[in-house]
C-alpha positions in Angstrom: 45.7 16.4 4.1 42.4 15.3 2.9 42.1 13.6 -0.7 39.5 14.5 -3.4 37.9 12.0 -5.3 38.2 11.9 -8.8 35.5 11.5 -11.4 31.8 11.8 -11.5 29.9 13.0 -8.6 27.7 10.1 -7.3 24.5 11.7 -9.0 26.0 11.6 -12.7 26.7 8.1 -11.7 23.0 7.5 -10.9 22.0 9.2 -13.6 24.3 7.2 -16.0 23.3 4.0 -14.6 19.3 5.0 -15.3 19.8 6.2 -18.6 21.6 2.6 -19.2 18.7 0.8 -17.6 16.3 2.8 -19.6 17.9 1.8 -23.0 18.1 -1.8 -21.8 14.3 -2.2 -21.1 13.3 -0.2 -24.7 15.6 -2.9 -26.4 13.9 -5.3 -24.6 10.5 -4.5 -25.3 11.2 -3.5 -29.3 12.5 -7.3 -29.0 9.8 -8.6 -28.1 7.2 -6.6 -30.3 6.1 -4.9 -27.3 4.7 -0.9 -27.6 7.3 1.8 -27.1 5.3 4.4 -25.2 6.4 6.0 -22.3 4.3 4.5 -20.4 5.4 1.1 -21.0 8.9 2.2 -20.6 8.6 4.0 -17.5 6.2 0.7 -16.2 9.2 -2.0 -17.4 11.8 0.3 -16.2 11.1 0.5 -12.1 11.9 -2.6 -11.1 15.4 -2.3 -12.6 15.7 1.2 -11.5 14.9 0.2 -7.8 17.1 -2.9 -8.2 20.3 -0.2 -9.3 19.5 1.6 -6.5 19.6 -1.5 -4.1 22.6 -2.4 -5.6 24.0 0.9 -4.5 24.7 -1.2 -0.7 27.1 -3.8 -2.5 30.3 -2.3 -0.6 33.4 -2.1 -3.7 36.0 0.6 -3.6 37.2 0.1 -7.0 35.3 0.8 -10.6 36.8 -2.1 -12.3 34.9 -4.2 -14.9 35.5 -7.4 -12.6 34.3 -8.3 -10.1 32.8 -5.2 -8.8 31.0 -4.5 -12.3 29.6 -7.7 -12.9 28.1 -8.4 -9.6 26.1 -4.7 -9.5 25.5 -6.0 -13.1 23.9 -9.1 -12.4 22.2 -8.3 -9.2 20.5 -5.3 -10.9 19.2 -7.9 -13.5 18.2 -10.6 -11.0 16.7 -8.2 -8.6 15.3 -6.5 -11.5 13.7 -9.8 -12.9 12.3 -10.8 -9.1 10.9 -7.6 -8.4 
C-alpha cells in the first residue's frame, strides 16, 4: 500500500518560499531608503534565493515551526548574508 503525501507539491513550496524571500528583500531595501526597481530587487534577492535552495539539503521530515523551520530560516539568512 503505498502512501500519498499530503499538501503542496514541492514546486508551490519553492515558489512560496521565493515569493517570501522576495517580500523580505523589498522590506529591506524600502528600510533602508534604497530604490525599488526590479532590478534592485531581482539583484538583492539571488543570494537569498540560492541560499533557499541550498537549504533544500537540510534533511527534516516534519514541517514544524521548531526546529526544522528555524534552522532552513536562519541558514537561508546567513547563507544569504555570506553569499
Amino acid at each position: 500500500m503505498s502512501r500519498q503525501r499530503r499538501g503542496l507539491p514541492l514546486w508551490g513550496v519553492a515558489l512560496i518560499d521565493v515569493v517570501c524571500v522576495v517580500a523580505f528583500i523589498a522590506v529591506g531595501l524600502l528600510s533602508h531608503a534604497e530604490s525599488l526597481s526590479l532590478g534592485s530587487v531581482a539583484w538583492a534577492s539571488l543570494p537569498f534565493v540560492a541560499a533557499r535552495a541550498l537549504m533544500l539539503l537540510y534533511p527534516t521530515t516534519s514541517l514544524a515551526l521548531w526546529p526544522s523551520g528555524v534552522v532552513v530560516w536562519l541558514g537561508t539568512w546567513g547563507f544569504g548574508m555570506a553569499l
